[in-house]
BABA-622736 format. One record per atom (N, C-alpha, C, O, CB): residue number from 0; residue in three letters; chain; atom name; x, y, z. Coordinates in Angstrom, 3 decimals, padded with zeros to 6 digits, m for minus. Glycine has a CB too. Layout:
   k   r c  a       xx       yy       zz
 NUM ala A CA        X        Y        Z
...
END
This chain:
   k   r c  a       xx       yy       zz
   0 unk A  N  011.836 m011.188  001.340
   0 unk A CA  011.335 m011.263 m000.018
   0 unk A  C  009.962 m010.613 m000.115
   0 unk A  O  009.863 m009.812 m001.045
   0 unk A CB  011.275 m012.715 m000.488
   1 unk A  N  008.935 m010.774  000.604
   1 unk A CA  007.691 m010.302  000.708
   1 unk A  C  008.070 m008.835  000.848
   1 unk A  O  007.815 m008.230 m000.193
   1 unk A CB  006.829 m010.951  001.859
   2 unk A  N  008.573 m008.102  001.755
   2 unk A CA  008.795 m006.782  001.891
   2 unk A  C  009.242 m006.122  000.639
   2 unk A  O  008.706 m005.044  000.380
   2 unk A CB  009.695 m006.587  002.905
   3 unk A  N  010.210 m006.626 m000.251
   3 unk A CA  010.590 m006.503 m001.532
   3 unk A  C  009.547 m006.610 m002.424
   3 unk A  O  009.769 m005.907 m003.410
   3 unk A CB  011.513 m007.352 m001.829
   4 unk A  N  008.700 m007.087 m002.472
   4 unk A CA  007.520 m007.491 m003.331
   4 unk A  C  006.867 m006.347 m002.930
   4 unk A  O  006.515 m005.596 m003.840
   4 unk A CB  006.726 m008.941 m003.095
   5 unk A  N  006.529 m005.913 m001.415
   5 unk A CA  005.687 m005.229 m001.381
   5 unk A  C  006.328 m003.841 m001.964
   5 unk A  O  005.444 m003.299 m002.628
   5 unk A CB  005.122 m005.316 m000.110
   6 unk A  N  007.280 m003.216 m001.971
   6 unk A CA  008.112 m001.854 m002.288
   6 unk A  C  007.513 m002.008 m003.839
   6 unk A  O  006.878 m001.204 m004.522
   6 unk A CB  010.168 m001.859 m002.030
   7 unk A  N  008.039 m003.568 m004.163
   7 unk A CA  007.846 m003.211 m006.024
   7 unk A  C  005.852 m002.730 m006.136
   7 unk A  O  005.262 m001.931 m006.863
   7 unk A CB  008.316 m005.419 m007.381
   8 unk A  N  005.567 m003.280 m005.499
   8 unk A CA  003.581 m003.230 m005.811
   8 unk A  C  003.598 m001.757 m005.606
   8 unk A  O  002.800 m001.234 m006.384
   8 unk A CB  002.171 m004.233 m004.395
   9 unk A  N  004.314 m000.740 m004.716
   9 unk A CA  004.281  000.358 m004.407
   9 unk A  C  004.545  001.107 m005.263
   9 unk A  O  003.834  002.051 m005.608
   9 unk A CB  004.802  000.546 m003.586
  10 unk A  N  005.693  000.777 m005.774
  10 unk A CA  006.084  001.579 m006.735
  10 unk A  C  005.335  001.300 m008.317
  10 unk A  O  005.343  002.141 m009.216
  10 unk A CB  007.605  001.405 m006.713
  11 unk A  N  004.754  000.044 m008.406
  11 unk A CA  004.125 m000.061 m009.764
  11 unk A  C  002.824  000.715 m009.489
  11 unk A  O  002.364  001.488 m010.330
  11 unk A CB  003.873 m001.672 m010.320
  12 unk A  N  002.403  000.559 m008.632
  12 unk A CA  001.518  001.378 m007.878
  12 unk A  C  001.040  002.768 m008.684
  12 unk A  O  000.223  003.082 m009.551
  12 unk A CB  002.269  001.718 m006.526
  13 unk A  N  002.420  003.620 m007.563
  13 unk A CA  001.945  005.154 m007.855
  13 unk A  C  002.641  005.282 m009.249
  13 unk A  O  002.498  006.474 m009.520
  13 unk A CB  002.523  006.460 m006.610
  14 unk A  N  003.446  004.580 m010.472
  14 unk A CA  003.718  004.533 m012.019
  14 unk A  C  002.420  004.304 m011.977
  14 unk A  O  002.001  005.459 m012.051
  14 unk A CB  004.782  003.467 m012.847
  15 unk A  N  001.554  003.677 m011.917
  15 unk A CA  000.180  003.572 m012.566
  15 unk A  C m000.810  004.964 m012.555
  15 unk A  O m001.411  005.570 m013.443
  15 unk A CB m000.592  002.376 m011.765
  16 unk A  N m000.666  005.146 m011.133
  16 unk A CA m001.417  006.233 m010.762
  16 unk A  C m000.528  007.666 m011.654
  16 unk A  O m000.996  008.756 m011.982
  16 unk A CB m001.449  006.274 m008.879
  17 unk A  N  000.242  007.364 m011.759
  17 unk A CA  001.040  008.786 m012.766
  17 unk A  C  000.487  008.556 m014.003
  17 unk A  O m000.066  009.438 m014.660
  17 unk A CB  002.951  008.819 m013.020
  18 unk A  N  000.592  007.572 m014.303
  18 unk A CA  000.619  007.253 m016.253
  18 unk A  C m000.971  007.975 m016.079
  18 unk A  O m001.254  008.929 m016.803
  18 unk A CB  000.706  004.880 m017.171
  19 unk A  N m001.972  007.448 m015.071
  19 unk A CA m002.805  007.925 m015.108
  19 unk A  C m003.486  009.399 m015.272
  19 unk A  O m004.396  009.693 m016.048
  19 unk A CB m002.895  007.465 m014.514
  20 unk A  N m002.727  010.364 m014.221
  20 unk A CA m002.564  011.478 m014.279
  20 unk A  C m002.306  011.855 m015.760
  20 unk A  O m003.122  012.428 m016.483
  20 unk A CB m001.662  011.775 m013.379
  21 unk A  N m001.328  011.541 m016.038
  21 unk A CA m000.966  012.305 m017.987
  21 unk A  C m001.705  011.612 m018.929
  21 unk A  O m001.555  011.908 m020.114
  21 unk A CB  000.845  012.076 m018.767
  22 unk A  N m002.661  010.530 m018.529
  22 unk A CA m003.464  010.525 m019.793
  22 unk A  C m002.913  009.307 m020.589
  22 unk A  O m003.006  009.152 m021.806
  22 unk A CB m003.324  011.958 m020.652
  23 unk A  N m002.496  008.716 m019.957
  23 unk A CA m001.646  007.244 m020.707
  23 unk A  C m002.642  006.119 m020.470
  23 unk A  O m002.440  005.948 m019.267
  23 unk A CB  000.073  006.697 m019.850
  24 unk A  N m003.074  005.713 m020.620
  24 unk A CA m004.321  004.151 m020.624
  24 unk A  C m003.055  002.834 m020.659
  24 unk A  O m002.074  002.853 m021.403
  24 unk A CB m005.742  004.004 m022.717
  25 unk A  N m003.290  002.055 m019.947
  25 unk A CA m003.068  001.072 m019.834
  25 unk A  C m003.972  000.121 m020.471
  25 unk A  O m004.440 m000.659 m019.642
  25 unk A CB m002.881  001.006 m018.784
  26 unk A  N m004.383 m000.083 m021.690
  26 unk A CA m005.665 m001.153 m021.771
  26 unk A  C m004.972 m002.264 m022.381
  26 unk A  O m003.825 m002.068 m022.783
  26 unk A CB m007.096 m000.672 m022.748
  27 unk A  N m005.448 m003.281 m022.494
  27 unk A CA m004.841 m004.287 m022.773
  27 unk A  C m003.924 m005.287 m021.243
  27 unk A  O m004.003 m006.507 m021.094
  27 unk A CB m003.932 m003.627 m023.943
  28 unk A  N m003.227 m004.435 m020.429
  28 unk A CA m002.314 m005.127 m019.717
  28 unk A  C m003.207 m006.058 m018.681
  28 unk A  O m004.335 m006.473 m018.947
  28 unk A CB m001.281 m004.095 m019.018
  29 unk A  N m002.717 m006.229 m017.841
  29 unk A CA m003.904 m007.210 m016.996
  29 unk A  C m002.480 m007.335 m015.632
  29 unk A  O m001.282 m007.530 m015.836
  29 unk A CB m004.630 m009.345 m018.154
  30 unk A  N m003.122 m007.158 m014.443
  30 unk A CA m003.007 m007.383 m013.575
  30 unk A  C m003.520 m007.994 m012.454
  30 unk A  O m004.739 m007.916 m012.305
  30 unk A CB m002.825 m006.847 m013.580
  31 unk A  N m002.430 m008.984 m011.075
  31 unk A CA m003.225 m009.249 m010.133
  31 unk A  C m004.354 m008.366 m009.415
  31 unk A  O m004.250 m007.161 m009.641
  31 unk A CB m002.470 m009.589 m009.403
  32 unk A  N m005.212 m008.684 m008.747
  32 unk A CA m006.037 m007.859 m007.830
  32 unk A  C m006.425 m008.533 m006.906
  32 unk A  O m007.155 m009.495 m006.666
  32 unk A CB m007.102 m007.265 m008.320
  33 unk A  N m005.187 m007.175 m005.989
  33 unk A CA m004.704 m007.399 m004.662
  33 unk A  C m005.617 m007.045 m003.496
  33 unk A  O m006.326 m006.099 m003.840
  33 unk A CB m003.510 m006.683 m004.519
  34 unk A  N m005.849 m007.396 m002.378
  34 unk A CA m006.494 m006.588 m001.820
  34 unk A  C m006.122 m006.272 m000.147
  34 unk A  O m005.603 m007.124  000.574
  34 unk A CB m007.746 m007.049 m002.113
  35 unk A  N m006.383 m005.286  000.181
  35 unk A CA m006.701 m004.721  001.764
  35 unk A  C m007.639 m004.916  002.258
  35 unk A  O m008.656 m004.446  001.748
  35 unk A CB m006.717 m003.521  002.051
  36 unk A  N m007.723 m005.634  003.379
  36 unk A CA m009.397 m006.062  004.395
  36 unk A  C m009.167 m005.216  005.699
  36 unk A  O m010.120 m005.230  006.478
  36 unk A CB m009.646 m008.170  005.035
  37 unk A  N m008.237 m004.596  006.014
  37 unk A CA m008.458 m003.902  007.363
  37 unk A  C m006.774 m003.048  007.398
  37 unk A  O m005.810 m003.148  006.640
  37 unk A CB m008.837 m005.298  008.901
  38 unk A  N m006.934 m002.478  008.256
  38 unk A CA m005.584 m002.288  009.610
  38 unk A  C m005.422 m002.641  010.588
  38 unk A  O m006.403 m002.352  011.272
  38 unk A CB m005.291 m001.349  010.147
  39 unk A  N m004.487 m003.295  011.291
  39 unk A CA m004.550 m003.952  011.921
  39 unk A  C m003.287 m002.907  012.998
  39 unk A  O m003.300 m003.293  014.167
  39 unk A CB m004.473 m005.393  011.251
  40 unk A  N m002.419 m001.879  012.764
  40 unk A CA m001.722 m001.027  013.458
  40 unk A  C m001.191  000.007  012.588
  40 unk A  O m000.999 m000.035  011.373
  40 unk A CB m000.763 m001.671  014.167
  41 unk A  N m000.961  001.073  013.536
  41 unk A CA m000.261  001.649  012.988
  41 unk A  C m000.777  003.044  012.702
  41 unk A  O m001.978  002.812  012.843
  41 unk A CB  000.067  000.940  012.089
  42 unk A  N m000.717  004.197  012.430
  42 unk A CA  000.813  004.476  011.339
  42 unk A  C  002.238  004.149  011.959
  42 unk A  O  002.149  004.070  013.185
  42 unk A CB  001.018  006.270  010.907
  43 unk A  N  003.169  003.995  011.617
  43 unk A CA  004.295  003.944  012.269
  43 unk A  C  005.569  004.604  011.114
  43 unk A  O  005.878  004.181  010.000
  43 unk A CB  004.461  002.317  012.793
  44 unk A  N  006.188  005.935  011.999
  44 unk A CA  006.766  006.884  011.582
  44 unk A  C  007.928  006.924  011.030
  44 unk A  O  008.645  007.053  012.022
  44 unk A CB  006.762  007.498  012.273
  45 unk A  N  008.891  006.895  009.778
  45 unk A CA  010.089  007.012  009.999
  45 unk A  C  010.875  007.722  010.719
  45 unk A  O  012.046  007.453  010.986
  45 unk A CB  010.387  007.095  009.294
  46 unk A  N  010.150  008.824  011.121
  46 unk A CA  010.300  010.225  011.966
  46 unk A  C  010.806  009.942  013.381
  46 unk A  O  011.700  010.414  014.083
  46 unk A CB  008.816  011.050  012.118
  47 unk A  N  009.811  008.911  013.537
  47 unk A CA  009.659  008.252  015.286
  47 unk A  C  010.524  006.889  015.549
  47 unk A  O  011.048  006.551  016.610
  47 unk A CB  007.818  007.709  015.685
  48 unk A  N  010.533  006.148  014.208
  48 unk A CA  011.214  005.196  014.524
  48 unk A  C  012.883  005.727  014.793
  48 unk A  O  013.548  005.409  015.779
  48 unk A CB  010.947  004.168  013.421
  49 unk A  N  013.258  006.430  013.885
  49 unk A CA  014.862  006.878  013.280
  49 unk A  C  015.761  005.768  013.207
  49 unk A  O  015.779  005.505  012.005
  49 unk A CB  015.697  007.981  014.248
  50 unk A  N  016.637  004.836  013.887
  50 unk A CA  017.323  004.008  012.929
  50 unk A  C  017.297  002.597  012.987
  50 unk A  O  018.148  001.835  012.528
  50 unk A CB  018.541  004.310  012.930
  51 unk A  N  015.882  002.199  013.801
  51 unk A CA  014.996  001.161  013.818
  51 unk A  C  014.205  001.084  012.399
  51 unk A  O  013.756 m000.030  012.128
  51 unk A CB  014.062  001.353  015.034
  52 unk A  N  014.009  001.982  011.590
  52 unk A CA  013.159  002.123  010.135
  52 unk A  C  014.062  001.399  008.843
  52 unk A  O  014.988  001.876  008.185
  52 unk A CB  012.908  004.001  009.722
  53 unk A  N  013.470  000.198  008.775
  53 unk A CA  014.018  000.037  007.264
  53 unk A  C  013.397 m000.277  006.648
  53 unk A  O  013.553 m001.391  006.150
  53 unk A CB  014.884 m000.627  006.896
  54 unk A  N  011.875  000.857  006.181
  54 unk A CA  011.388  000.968  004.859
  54 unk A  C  012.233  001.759  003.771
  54 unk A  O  013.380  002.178  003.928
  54 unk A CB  010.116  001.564  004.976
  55 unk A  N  011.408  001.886  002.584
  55 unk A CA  011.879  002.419  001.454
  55 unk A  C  012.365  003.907  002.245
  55 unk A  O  011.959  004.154  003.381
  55 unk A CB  010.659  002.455  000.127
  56 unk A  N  013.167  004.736  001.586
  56 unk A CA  013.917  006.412  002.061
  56 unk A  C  012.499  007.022  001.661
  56 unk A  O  012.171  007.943  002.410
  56 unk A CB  015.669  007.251  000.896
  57 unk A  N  011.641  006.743  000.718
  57 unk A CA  010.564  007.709  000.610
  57 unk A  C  009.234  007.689  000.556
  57 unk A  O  008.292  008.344  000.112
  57 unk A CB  010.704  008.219 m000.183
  58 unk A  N  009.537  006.443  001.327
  58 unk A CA  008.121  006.425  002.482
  58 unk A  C  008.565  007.042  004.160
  58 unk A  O  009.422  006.987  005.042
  58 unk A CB  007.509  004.397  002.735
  59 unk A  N  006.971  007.765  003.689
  59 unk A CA  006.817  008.466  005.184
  59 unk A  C  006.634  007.697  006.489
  59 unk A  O  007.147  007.831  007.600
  59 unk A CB  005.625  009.322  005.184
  60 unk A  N  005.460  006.586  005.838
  60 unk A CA  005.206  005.734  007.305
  60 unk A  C  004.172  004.483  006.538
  60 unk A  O  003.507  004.454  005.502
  60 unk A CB  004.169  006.924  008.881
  61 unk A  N  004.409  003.641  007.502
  61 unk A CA  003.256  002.288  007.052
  61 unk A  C  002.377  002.168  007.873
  61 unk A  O  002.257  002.942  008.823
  61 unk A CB  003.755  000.802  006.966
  62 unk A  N  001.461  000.985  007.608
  62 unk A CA  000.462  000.666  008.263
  62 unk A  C  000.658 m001.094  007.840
  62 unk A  O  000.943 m001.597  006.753
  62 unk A CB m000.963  001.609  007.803
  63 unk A  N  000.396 m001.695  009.078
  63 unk A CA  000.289 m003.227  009.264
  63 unk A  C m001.248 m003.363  008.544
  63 unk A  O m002.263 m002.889  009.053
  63 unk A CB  000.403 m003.813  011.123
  64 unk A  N m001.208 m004.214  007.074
  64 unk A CA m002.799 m004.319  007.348
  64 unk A  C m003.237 m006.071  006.800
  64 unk A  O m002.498 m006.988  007.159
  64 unk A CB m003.779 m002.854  006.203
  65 unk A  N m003.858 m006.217  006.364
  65 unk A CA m004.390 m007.467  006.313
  65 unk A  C m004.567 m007.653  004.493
  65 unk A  O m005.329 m007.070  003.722
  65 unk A CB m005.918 m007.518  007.340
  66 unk A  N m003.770 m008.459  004.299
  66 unk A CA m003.906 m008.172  002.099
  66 unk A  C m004.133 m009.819  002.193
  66 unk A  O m004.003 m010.669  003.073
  66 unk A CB m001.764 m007.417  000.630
  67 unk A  N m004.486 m009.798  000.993
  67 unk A CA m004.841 m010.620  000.338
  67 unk A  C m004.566 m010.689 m000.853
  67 unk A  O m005.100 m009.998 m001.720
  67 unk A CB m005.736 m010.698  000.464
  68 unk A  N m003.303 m011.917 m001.127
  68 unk A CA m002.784 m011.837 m002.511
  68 unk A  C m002.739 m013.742 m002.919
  68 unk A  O m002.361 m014.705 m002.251
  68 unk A CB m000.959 m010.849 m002.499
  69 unk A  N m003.299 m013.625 m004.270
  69 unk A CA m003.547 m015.183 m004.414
  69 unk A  C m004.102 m016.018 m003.927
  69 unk A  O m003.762 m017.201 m003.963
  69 unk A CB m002.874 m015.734 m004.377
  70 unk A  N m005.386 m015.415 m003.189
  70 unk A CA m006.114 m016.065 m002.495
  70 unk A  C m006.055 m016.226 m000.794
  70 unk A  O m006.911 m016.797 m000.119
  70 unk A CB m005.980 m017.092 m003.111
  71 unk A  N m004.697 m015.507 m000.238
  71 unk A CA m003.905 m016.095  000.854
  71 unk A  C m004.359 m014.307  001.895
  71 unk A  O m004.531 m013.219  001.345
  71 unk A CB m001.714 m016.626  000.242
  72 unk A  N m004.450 m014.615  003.623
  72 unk A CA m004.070 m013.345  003.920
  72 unk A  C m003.099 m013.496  004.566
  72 unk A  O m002.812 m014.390  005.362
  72 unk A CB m004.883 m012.567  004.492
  73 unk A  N m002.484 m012.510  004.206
  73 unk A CA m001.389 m012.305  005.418
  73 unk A  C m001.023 m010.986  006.108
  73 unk A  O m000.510 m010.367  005.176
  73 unk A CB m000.115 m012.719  004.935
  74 unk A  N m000.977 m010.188  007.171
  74 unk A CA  000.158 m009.588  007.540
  74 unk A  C  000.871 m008.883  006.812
  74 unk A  O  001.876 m009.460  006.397
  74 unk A CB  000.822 m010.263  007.927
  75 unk A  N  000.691 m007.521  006.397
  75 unk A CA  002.263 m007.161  005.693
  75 unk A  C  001.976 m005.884  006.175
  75 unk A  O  000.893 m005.602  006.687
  75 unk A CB  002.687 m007.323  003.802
  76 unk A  N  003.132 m004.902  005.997
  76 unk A CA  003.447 m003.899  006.122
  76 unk A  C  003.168 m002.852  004.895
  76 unk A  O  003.537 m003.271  003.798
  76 unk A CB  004.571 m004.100  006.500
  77 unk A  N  002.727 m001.891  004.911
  77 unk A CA  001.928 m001.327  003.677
  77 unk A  C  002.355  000.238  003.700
  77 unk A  O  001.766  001.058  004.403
  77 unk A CB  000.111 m001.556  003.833
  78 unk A  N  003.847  000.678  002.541
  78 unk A CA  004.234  001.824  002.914
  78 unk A  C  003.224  002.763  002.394
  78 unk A  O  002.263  002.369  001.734
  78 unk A CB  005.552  002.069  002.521
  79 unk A  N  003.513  004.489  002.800
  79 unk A CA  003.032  005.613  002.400
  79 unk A  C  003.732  006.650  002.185
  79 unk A  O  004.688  006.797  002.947
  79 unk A CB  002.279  005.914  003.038
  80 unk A  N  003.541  007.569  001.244
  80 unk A CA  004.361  008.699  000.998
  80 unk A  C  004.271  009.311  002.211
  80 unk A  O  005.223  009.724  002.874
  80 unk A CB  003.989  009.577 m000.150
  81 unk A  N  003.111  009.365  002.496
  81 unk A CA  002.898  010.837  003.508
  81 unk A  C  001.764  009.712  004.679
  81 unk A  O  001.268  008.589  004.586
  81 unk A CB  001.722  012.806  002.338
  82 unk A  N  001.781  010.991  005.875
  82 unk A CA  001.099  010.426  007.132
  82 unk A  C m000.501  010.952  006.644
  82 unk A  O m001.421  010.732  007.431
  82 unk A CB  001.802  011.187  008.845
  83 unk A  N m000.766  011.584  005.446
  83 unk A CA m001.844  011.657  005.368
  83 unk A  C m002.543  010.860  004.230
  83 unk A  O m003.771  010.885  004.310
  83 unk A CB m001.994  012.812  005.409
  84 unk A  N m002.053  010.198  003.245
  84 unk A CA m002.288  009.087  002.572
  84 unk A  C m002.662  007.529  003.698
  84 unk A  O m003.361  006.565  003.384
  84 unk A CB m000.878  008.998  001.611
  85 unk A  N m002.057  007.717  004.778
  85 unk A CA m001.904  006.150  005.798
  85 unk A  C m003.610  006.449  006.769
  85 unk A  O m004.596  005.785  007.092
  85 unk A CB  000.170  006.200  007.384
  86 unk A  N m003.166  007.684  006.890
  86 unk A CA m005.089  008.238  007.821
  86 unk A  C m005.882  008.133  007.095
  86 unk A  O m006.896  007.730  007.665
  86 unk A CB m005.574  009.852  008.370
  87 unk A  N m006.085  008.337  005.631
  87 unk A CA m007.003  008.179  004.427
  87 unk A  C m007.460  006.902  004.573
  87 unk A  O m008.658  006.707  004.779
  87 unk A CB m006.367  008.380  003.023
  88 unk A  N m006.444  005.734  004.472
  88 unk A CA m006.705  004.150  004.664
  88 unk A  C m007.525  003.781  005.986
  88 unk A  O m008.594  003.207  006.192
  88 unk A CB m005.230  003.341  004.759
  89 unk A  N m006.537  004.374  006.797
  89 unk A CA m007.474  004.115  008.229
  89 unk A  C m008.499  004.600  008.451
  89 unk A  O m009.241  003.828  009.059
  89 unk A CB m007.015  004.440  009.342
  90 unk A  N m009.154  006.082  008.126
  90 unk A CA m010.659  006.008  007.756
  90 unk A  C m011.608  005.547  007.257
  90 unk A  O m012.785  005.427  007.597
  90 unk A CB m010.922  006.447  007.452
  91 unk A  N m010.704  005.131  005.916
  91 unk A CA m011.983  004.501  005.369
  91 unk A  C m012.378  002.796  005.801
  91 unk A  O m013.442  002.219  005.576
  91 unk A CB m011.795  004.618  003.699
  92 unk A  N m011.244  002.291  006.428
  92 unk A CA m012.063  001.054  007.302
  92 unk A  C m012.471  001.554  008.729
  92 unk A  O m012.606  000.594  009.487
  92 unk A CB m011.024 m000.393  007.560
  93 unk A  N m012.685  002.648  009.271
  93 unk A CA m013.623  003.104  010.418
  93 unk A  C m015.005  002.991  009.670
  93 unk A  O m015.875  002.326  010.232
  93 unk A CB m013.286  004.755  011.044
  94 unk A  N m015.248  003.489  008.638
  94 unk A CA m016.509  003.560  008.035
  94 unk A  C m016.902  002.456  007.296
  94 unk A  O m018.118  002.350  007.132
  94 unk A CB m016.594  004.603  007.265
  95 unk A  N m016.064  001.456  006.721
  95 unk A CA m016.726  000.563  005.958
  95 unk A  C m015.538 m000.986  005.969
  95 unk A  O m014.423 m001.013  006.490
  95 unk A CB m017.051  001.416  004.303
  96 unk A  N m016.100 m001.912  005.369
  96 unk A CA m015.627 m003.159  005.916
  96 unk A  C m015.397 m003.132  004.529
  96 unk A  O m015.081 m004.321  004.486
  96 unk A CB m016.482 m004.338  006.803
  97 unk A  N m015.297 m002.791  003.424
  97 unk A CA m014.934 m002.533  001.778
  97 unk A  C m013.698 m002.684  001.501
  97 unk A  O m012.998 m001.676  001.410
  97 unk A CB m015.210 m001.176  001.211
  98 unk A  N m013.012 m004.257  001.260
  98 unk A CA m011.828 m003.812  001.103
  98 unk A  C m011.217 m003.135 m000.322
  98 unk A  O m011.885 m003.075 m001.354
  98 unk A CB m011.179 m004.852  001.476
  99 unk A  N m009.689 m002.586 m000.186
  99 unk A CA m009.548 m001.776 m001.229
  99 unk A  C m009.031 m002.424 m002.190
  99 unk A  O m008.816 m003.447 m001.540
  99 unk A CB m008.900 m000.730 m001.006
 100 unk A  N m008.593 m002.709 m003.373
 100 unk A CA m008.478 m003.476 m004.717
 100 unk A  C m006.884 m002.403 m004.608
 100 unk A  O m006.794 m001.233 m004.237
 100 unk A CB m010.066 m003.236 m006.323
 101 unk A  N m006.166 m003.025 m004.921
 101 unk A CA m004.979 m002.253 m005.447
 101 unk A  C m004.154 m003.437 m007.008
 101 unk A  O m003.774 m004.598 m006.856
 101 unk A CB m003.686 m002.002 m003.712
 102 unk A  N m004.125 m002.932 m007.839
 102 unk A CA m003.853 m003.464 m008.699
 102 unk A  C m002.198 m003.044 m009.018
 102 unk A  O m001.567 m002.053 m008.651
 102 unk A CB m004.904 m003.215 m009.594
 103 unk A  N m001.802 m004.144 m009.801
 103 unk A CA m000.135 m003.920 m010.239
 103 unk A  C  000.510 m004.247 m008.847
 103 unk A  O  001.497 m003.532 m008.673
 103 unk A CB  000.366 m002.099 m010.838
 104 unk A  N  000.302 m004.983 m007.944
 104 unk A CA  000.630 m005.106 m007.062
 104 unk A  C  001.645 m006.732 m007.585
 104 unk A  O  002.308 m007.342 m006.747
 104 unk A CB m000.604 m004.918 m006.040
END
């Protein structure tokens, strides 16, 4: 169920980040705010896994990281389109302890 939850946050996700792109405002709606405190492994490949992988078909690869939803952390698995969206994440907690806010999650 959590893994399911997490696909849907993904996908409300990058719909947000699109509507965004064309200029669509969301104002009014209101969402949780979710968050990322670290990585904890990973990337891990669909490429590398092959038929050990059962993320989404169009995610590239995840990262294990540390969220925080409702107050709670846990553990989850955190997909990516691409292996260079998952290195983006993992840099920016090399440099800073800031976690990231992901909303519509």
């Amino acid at each position: 169920m959590k893994r399911l939850k997490i696909r849907a946050g993904l996908l409300l996700v990058s719909f947000g980040l699109w509507l965004g792109k064309i200029g669509v405002g969301m104002t009014g709606v209101t969402f949780n705010t979710t968050k990322i405190h670290n990585v904890v492994s990973g990337p891990f490949c669909q490429e590398d896994l092959g038929s050990d992988w059962d993320g989404p078909d169009e995610a590239e690869c995840y990262l294990n990281v540390l969220l925080e939803d409702e107050g709670k952390i846990n553990e989850v698995e955190w997909y990516f389109g691409t292996l260079d969206e998952a290195y983006d994440m993992v840099k920016h907690f090399k440099v800073t302890i800031e976690p990231i806010e992901v909303r519509g999650y």
